[in-house]
N, C-alpha and C positions, 0 to 999 in steps of 0.2 A: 772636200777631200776626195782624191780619187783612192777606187779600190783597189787593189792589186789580185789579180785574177790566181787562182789556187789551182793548181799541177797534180791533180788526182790519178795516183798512179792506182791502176789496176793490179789486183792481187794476182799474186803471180801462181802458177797452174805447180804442181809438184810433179819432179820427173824421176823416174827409175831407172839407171843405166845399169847393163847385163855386162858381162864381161866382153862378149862380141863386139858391141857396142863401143866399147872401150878399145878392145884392139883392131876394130877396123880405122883406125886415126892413125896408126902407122902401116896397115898393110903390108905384116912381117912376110907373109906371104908372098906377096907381089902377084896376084890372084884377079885382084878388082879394082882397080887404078880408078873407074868414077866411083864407086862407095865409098874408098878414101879421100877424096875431093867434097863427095856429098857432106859425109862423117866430120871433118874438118870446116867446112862450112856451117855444119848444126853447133860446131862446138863451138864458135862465135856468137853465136845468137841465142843457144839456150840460157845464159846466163842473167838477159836482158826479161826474158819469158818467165822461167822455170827456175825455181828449187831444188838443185839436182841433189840426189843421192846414190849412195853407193852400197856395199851389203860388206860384211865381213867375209862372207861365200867369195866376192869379187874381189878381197882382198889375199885370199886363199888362193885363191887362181892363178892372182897375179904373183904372189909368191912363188909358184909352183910353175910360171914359165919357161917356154924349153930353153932357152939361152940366156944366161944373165946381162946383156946389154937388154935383152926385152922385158925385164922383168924390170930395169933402172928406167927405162924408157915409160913403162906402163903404172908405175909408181909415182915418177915425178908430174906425169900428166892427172893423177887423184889425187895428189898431195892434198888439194884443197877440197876436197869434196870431202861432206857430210857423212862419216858411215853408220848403217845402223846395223846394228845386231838382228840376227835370223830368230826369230822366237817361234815356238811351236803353233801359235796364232798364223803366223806369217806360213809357217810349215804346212799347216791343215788347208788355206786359202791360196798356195798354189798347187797343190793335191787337186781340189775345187773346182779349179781351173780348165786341167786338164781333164779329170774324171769327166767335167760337163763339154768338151769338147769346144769350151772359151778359146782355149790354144790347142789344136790337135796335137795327139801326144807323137804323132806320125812325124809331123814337122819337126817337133823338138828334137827327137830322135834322126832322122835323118840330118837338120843341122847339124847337133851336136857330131855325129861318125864324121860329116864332111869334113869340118873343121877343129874334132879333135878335142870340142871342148863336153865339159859337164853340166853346163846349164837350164836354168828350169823356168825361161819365157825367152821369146826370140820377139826382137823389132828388129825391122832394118833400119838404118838412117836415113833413107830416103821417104819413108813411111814418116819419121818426125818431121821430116823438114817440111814436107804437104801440111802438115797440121800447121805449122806458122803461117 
């Protein structure tokens, strides 16, 4: 009797997406034409990888976009993502982050004025897609 060879898939890595993250896939802006190609190309492949998640924070945000075509545009691209709630845990551990200069709080700050938002870690999508 032959055996049939078994397709052990690898556990898949867990991913955090930041609001940035999130709106650089449409590049309301029109700002940075390859981080929207990059960002669109990770959005293909992270699924295959990673776990993604989302925060209620990022749901906020998205609420709270400046035009409502980009708030309907930014919503139906989460629709399917996993959200978690921000808990004081979560609160104190990117405090942590920044206090230890994990993420300078200089970058965060400076993203955030460029681009307007409130966010509390920056990746870029070119930085995930090297990791694949």
């Amino acid at each position: 009797m032959r055996k049939r060879a078994s397709r052990i898939m690898p556990k898949k890595q867990t991913m955090y997406l930041e609001t940035s993250v999130i709106s650089a896939y449409f590049d309301f802006w029109k700002g940075n034409p390859a981080q929207k190609r990059e960002t669109r190309s990770l959005w293909k492949v992270i699924p295959q990888y990673f776990n993604v998640y989302i925060s209620n924070i990022v749901m906020i945000e998205i609420e709270n976009a400046k035009y409502e075509e980009w708030k309907h545009q930014l919503q139906q691209l989460v629709r399917s993502i996993e959200k978690l709630m921000i808990t004081d845990t979560i609160q104190k551990l990117a405090q942590e982050y920044t206090s230890n200069n994990v993420i300078p709080q200089r970058k965060i700050l400076e993203f955030n004025q460029a681009h307007e938002f409130n966010t509390p870690i920056i990746i870029e999508p070119s930085e995930l897609v090297k990791e694949l």
